[in-house]
N, C-alpha and C positions, 0 to 999 in steps of 0.2 A: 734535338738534332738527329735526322737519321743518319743512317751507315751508312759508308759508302757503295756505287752501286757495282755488280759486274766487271766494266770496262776500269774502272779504276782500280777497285783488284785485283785484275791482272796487270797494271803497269804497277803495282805496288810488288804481285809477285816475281816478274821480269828483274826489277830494282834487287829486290833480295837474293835474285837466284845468282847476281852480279856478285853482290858480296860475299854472299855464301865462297864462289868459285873464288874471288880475289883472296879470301882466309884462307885457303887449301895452297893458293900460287906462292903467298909469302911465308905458310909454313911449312912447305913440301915440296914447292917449287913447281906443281901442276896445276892446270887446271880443274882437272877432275881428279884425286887420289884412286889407287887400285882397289878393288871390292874385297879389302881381307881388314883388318883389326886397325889398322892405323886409316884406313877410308870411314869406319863404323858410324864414325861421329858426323860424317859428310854426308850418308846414304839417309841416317836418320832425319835428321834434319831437312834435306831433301823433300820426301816423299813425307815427312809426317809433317813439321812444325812448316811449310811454304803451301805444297799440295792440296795437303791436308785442310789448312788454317784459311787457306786463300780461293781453293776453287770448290769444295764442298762443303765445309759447316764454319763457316767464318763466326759464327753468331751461338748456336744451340747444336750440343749433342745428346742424340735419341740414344737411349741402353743399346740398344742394337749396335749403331754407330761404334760406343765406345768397345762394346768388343770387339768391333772388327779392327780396330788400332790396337787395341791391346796384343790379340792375338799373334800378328805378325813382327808386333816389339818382342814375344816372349820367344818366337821361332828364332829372331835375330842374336837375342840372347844365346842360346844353344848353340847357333854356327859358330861365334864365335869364344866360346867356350872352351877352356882350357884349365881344368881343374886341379890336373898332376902340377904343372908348373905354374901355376899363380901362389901367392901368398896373402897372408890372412889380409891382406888390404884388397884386394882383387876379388879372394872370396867373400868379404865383407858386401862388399859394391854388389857384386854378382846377388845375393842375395837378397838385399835390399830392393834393387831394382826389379829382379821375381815375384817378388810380393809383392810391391806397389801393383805391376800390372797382373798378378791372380786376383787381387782386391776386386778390382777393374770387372775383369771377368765373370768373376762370382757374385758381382754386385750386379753387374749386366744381365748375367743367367734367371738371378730371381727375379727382376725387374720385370722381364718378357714373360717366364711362367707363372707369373702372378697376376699376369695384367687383368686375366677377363674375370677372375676369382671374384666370390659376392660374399662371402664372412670377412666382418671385419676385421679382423687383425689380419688376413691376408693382404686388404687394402692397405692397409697401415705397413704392412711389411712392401708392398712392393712400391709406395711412395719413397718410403726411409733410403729402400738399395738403388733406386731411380736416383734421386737427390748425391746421392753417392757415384754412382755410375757418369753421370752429365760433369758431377763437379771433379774429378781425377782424372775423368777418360776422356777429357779434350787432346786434337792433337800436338797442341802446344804443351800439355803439362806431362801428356806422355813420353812423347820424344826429347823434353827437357831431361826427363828422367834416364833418359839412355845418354846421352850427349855428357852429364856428368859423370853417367858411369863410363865412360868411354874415354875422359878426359882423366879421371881417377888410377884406368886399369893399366891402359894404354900408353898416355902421354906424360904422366905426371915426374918422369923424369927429366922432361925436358921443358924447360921455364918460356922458349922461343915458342911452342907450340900449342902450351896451357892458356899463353898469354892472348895470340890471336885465335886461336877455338874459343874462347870465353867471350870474348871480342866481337867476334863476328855472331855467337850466340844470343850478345845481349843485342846485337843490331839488327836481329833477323826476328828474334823469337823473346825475350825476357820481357822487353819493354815496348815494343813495336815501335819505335820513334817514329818510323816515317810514317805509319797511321797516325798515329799521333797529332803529329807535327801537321797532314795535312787538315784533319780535323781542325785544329786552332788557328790555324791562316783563315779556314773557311769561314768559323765561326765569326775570328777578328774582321773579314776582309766585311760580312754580312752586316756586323755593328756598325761599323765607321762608314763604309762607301755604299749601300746601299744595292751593293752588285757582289751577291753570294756564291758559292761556287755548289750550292745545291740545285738540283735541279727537281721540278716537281714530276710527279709520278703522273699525272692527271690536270684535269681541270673541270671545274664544275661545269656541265653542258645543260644542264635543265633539270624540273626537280620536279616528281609524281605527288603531290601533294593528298594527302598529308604525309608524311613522317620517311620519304623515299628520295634521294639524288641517281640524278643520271651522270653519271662521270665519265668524260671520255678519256683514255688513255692515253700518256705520252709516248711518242717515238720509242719505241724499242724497250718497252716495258710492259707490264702484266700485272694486273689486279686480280689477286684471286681469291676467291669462293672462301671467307671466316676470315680475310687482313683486314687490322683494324686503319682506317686511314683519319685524317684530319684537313678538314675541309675549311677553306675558308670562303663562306656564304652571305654575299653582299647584302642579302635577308637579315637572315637570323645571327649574324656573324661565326665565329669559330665556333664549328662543328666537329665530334668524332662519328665516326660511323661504321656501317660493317659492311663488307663487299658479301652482296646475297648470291646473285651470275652476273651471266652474262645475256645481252637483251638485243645485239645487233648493230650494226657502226652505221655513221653517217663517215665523214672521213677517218673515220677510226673508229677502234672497238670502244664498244660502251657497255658499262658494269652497271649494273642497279647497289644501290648503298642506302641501308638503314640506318636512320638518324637513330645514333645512342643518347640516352640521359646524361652518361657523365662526361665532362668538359673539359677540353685537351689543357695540360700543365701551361706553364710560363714559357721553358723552352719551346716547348710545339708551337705557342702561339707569336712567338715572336720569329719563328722561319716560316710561318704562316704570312705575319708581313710584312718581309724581304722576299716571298716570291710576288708577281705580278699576279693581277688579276683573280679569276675564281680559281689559284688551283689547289692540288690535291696534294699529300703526300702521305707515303705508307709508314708510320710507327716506328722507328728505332725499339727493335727486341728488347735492347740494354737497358731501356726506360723503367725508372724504379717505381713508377704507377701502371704499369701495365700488369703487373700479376694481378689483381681485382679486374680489372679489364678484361681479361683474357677469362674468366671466370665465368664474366656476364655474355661475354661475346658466344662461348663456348658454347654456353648453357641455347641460345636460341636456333630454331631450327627453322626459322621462316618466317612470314607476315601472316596478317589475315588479308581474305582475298575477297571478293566479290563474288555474290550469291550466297553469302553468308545468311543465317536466317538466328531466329530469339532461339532455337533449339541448336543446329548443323552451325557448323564452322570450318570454313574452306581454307588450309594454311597451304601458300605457295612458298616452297622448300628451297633450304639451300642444298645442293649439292653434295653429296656422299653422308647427308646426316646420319644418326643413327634411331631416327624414327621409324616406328614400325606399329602392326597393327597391336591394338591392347594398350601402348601406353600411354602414360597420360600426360597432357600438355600446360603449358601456362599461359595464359594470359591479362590484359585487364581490359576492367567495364568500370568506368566512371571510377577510379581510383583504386579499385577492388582488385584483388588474386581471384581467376576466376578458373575451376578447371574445369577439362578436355580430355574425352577420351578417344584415341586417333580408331577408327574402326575401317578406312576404308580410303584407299589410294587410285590415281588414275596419273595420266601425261597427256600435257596438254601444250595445244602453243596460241599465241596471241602475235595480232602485227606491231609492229614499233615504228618505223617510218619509211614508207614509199613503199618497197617489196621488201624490208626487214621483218623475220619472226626472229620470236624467241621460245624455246620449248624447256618446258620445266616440271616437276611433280607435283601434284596438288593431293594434298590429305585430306580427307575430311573426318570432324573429329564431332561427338555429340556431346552437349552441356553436360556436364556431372554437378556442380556448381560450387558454391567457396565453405573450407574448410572451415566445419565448428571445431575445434581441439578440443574443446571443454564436452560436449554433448559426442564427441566422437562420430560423427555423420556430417553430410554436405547439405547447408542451406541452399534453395534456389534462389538463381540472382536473375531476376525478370526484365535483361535488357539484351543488347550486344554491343562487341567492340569497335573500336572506329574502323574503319579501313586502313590496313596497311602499318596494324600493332604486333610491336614483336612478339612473336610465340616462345615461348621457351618449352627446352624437354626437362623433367621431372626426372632430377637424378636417379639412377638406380638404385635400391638400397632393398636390403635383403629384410623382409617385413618380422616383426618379433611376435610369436604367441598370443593369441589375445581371448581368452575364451568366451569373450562376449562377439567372435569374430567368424560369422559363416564364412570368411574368405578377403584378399588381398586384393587389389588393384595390381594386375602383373608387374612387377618387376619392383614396388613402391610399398611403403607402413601404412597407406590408407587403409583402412577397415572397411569390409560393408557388414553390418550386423542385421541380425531376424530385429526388427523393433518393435513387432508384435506376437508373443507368441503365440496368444491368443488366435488371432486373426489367421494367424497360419494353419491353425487347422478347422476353427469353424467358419473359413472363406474355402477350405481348402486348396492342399496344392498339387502341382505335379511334377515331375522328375522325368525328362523326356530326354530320350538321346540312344546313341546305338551299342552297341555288347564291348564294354571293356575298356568305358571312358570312366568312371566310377559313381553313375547312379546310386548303388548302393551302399555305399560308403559313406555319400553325403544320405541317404535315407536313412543310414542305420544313427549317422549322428544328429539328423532334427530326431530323431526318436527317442533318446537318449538327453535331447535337451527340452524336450516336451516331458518325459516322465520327473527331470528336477526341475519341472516347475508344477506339477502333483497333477499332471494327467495322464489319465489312463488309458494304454496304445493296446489295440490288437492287430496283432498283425496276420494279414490271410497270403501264407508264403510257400510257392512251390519248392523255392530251391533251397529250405533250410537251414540258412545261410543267419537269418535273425540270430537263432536260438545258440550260432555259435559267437556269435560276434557279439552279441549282449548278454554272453555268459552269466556276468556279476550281475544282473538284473534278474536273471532268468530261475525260478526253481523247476528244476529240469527234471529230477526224479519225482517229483509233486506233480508235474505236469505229465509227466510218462502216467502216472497212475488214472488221472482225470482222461488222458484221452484213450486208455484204456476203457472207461468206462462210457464214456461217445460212442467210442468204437464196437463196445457190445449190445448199445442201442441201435446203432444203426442196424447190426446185422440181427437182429430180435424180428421173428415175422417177416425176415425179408423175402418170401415166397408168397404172404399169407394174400387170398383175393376177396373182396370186399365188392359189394353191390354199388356202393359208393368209390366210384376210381380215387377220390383224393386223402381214400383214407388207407388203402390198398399198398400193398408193400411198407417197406422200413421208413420211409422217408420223414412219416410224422414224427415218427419215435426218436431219430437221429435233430428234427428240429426243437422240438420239447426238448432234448436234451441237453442241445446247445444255448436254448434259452433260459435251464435250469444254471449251467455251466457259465455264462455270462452275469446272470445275476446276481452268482456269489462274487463273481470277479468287482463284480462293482458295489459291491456295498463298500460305503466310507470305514467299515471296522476291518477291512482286508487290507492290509499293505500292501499286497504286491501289485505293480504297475504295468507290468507285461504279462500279455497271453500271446502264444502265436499259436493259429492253427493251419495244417498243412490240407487244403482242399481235395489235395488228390488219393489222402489217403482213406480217406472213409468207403467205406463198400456199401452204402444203403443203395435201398428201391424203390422203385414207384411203379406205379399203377397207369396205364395212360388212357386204359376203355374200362368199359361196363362188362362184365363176365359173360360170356356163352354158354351154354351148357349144351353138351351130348351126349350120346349114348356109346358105350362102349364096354363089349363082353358083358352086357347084358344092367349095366350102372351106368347110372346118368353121371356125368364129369362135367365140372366146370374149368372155363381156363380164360384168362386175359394176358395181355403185352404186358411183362415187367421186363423195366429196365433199368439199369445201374443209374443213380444218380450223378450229375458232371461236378468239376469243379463249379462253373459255375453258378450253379443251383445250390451248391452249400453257401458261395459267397452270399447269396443271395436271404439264406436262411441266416448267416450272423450277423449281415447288414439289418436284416427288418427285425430279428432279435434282440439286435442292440438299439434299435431307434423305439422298442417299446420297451424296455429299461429305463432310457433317460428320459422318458417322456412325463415320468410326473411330474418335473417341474420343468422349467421354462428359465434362463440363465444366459448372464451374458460372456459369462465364462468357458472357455472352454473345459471340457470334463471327458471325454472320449475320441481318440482319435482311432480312425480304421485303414492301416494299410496296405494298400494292394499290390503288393510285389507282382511282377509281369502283369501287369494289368490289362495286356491284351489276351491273357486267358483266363481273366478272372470275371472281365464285365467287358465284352468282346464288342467291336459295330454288328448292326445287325445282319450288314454282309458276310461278315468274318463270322457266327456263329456257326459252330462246327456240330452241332448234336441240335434234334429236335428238345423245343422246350426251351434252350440257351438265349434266345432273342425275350422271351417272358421272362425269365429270371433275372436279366438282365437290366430289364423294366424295372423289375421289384427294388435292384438293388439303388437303381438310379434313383428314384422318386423316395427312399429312404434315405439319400445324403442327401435329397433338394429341402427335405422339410426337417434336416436334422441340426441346422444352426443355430433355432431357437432354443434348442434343447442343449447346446453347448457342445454338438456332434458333428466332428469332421472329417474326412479322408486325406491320404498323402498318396499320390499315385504314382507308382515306376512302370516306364516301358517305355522299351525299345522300337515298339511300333505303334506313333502315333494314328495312323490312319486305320488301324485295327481296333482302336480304343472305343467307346461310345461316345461322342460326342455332349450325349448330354450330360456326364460328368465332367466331361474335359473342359466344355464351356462354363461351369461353375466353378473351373479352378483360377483362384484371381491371385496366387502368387504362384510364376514357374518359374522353373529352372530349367534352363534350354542349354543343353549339352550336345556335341558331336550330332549330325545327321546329317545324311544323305539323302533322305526322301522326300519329294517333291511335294506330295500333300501335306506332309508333316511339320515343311517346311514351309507351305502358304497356311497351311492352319496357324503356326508362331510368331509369322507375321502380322496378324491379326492384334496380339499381343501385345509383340516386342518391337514392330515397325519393319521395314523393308530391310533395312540397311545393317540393324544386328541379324536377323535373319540370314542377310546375303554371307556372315560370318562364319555361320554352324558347321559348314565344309568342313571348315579349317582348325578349327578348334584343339588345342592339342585337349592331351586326356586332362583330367580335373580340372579342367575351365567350363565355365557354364556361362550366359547371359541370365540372368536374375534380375526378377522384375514383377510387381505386383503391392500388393498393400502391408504383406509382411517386411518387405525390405526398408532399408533404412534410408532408402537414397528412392530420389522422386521416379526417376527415370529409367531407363534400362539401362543394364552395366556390365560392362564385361570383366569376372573375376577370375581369379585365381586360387581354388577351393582350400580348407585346409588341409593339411595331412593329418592321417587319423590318430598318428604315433603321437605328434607334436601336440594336437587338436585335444585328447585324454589328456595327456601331461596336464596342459593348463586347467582344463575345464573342472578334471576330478581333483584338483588344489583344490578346487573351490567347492563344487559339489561329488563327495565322495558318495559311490552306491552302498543305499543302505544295506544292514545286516538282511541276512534271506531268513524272510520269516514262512515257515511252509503254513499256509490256507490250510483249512477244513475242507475235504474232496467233495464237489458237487453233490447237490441230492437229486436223484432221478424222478421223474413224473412220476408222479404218485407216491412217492416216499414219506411218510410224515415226518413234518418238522420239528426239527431240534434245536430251534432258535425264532425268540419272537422276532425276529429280526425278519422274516420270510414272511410276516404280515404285510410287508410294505413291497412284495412285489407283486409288479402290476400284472399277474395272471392268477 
């Protein structure tokens, strides 16, 4: 049975405000008492338990609500306060009735600052003082609580005055009789005669089939946007449903209403029919099946909509939802949970009849598909959903540690994990996005999760940044020593001129060395799993002509162009150094990965090459990661400028991570990828969000995550895999050195 509506609550309040005044005329002799300590219990009741009860929250009080009743009971408290002359019975009351409403207040307070809070016990905590706050700080139990203490402080010597305050108390506020009372006439009057005293909200007008009612609205009432109503449908018979909008009137306003699963109680169905014909009415709050209800209703944020495809899904929205780009939605396919991830919104409107539109929001979400729990990744569900099925949002929930986990579904525990680690670096990958979203952070931890699974990373890195951040990996006075001794090969001869240019200056010396330097790094008897080298520190030289000779003060002189060699000419040299290390064998493992931190000034486009020579070296490097998967060799690439990059590594990379960008080539280059639509996302992206996609990923499709933190990210991962103890290597042998390990029979030069 619902509540009564508006109009009948105020001839209910009118009725009370009667008696109210007629208790004050026979114990006081007025109709309205004076505003001082013998009025108290008149003003209260008044404005809280008639005003209060009857024209604002007849039904449910929000925390908010309850404090604002609290508040102005506890100021009333204080006027009339009088502490020197009361005795302990008056102090007693006085205090009692303080505390009940600080209770109120303080329950109220954490209720609102806890609301948006995502750790759980915060949730826990602001349901608990909510539940509390709703169930004390009505205005009926509020103001009851003053009315006794008013009746306690004030009148309790007087038997004529206790007698009609209580009186008029219980006839106003304790028991509601004349609610009551009109309710079971109504009730009684709708059993027996057939003519109820409810009236419906609605009436069914026509129905969008499948799973949708057009309901038009009653005289002087309003369906709105998540009320759950109950329909009775000459079709399918008794209906609940959800009011989605609003869609345009023919003689009235008409609501669109999503057909729910679950089916209205015995009460509902039986003022279903005692009203006439198809109609509607809106849920009585009080109904003890309505909390699950309210759960499921909650939880939906729309339909599916048309131009839905086996990939895109088009949800038309209700109203103030709380959907937004990144999260993820619910639906079903042939019985199935299928998820959605919402990536992209518009406003749209459609006609409804003659010159009616309706204008509404339309999301569109991409397939993720239904949860393994067990395998922890999303199988593909190869169909789509009917027209016009309920979407639901995907509660919030603050995601837990997962070290098998490159990152979260925003705001959700879904995992997406590397599911190959292999493939991640002999498909290699890339790392693209702009300065100070955290490319290298998620770089430094695939790095970190490639070396605990026993492959060997070098990294070719301007800014340093490796060698601190992978400390415990890293033997850093071992390594000072080694590129010590790089460093005095390069500058060995670096003037020296040679009739042959390519033999001319340091250059050789500094790549023999690095191919001496590389090969110890990789023999299976060395433990250690990182090397980083900084490209820009070496000073070696080259040669770029054939020598001249002249004459000068009476000696012939020769002389050719030496010039400093670039970073990207070293890249060049540890890239084809190390693709002729791994090449004696052939695996399907991966066994070395190479990463190029800033990678637009490591292996540059050929536009962007800044120094003569940089476009060839950049060849070299390229055509040494194209033929190095066989051999178990792959790169991981970071930068900030994709359109600076080479392409022909970028096109070999078949898992990326597309983070933050502004740039328009960068951005039709990703698209290529990632598809239009996560693409059209990368604007917006806050920082540690990537789109992630490719053949390392766990999940089919492209997906918009939430990366981990590096703090949390260690915590778990080094549970499980702690860095080994640092064993310092044997320091390089330089060309030509004799060896002191048969071990250096097995390298390939």
């Amino acid at each position: 049975m619902r509540s009564l509506n508006q109009r009948w609550r105020f001839i209910i309040l009118l009725t009370e405000l009667f008696i109210l005044c007629a208790g004050s005329r026979l114990a006081f002799g007025v109709w309205f008492p004076p505003i001082d300590e013998k009025g108290f219990w008149f003003y209260s009741a008044l404005f809280g338990l008639i005003l209060g009860s009857r024209l604002d929250t007849p039904h449910f009080v929000k925390p908010a609500d309850a404090v604002l009743y609290a508040l102005p009971a506890v100021f009333g408290l204080f006027l009339v306060r009088d502490w020197d002359a009361w005795s302990q019975v008056e102090r007693t009351a006085f205090d009692i009735a303080l505390a009940y409403c600080a209770i109120i207040v303080i329950a109220g307070g954490i209720a609102i600052l806890t609301f948006d809070l995502k750790a759980q016990w915060t949730q826990r905590l602001s349901t608990a003082t909510k539940e509390i706050a709703q169930a004390l700080g009505t205005p009926r139990a509020v103001f009851s609580v003053l009315v006794v203490f008013a009746v306690i402080s004030f009148h309790r010597h007087s038997a004529t005055e206790v007698l009609l305050i209580l009186l008029t108390w219980i006839l106003v506020a304790a028991f509601a009789p004349i609610e009551t009372g009109l309710m079971l006439f109504a009730r009684i009057r709708a059993l027996f005669s057939g003519v109820p005293l409810n009236f419906a909200t609605g009436e069914l007008a026509a129905s969008q089939d499948p799973n949708v009612y057009l309901v038009r609205q009653a005289d002087g009432q309003a369906l709105l946007p998540r009320q759950v109503i109950a329909i009775n449908d000459p079709v399918d018979g008794h209906r609940l449903g959800l009011v989605l909008n609003h869609v345009g009137r023919d003689h009235n306003q008409l609501a669109r209403v999503i057909k729910l699963d679950t089916e209205p109680d015995k009460d509902t169905i039986a003022v279903l029919k005692s009203l006439p014909g198809s109609a509607a009415i809106v849920l009585d709050g009080d109904q003890s099946h309505r909390g699950a209800l309210v759960a499921e209703a909650e939880a939906i944020v729309g339909i599916t909509a048309k131009d839905s495809t086996l990939e895109k899904l088009f949800i038309e929205t209700i109203p103030d939802s709380e959907i937004e780009e990144g999260r993820l939605v619910q639906t079903t396919i042939a019985g199935k949970s299928v998820i959605y991830q919402v990536i992209k919104g518009l406003l749209q409107d459609e006609p409804v009849k003659d010159k009616n539109t309706y204008g509404f929001a339309r999301a569109q979400a991409q397939k993720i598909g239904r949860w393994d729990a067990t395998k922890k990744r999303f199988e593909l569900v190869k169909w789509l959903p009917n027209m016009n099925e309920p979407v639901k949002l995907l509660k919030a929930t603050e995601p837990t540690p997962d070290p098998d986990a490159i990152g979260h579904f925003p705001k959700t525990d879904y995992c997406v994990s590397i599911k190959d680690i292999n493939a991640l670096v002999t498909h290699n990958t890339a790392i693209l996005g702009i300065l100070g979203v955290g490319k290298s952070m998620l770089s430094i931890e695939l790095v970190e999760r490639m070396m605990a699974a026993g492959i060997k990373v070098v990294c070719l890195d301007l800014t340093n940044q490796y060698a601190k951040e992978l400390s415990d990996y890293y033997d850093a006075e071992g390594e000072t020593a080694r590129m010590a001794k790089l460093q005095e090969a390069a500058t060995k001869d670096a003037d020296q001129i040679k009739n042959n240019p390519q033999e001319g200056g340091s250059a050789q010396n500094l790549e023999n060395a690095i191919h001496a330097d590389l090969a110890e790094f990789m023999k299976p008897t060395n433990p250690a799993k990182l090397k980083i080298y900084n490209p820009s520190e070496f000073t070696a030289t080259k040669q770029l002509q054939e020598p001249r000779s002249y004459q000068e003060g009476g000696a012939w002189q020769r002389s050719a162009g030496i010039w400093d060699v670039t970073p990207v000419e070293v890249t060049r040299m540890v890239t084809e150094a190390a693709l002729s290390i791994v090449q004696d064998k052939m695996v399907d493992q991966a066994r070395l990965c190479l990463v190029f931190e800033e990678a637009h000034s490591l292996v540059p486009e050929w536009n962007a090459a800044a120094a003569e020579g940089d476009r060839g070296a950049t060849n070299g490097t390229a055509r040494a990661i194209l033929q190095g998967r066989k051999y178990g060799m792959g790169c991981l690439l970071i930068t900030q400028r994709t359109a600076n990059v080479t392409k022909t590594i970028l096109n070999q990379c078949n898992t990326v991570f597309a983070m933050r960008s502004f740039d328009s080539t960068g951005m039709e280059f990703l698209s290529n990828y990632i598809g239009d639509d996560y693409a059209g996302t990368l604007s917006t992206l806050p920082e540690r969000h990537a789109v992630f996609f490719g053949k390392a990923s766990s999940c089919e499709n492209p997906v918009l995550i939430r990366l981990n933190d590096q703090n949390k990210f260690r915590d778990a991962f080094r549970a499980l895999h702690a860095p080994p103890p640092k064993v310092v290597p044997p320091a390089p042998l330089l060309p030509g050195a004799p060896s002191s390990s048969a071990d250096d029979d097995d390298l390939p030069f």
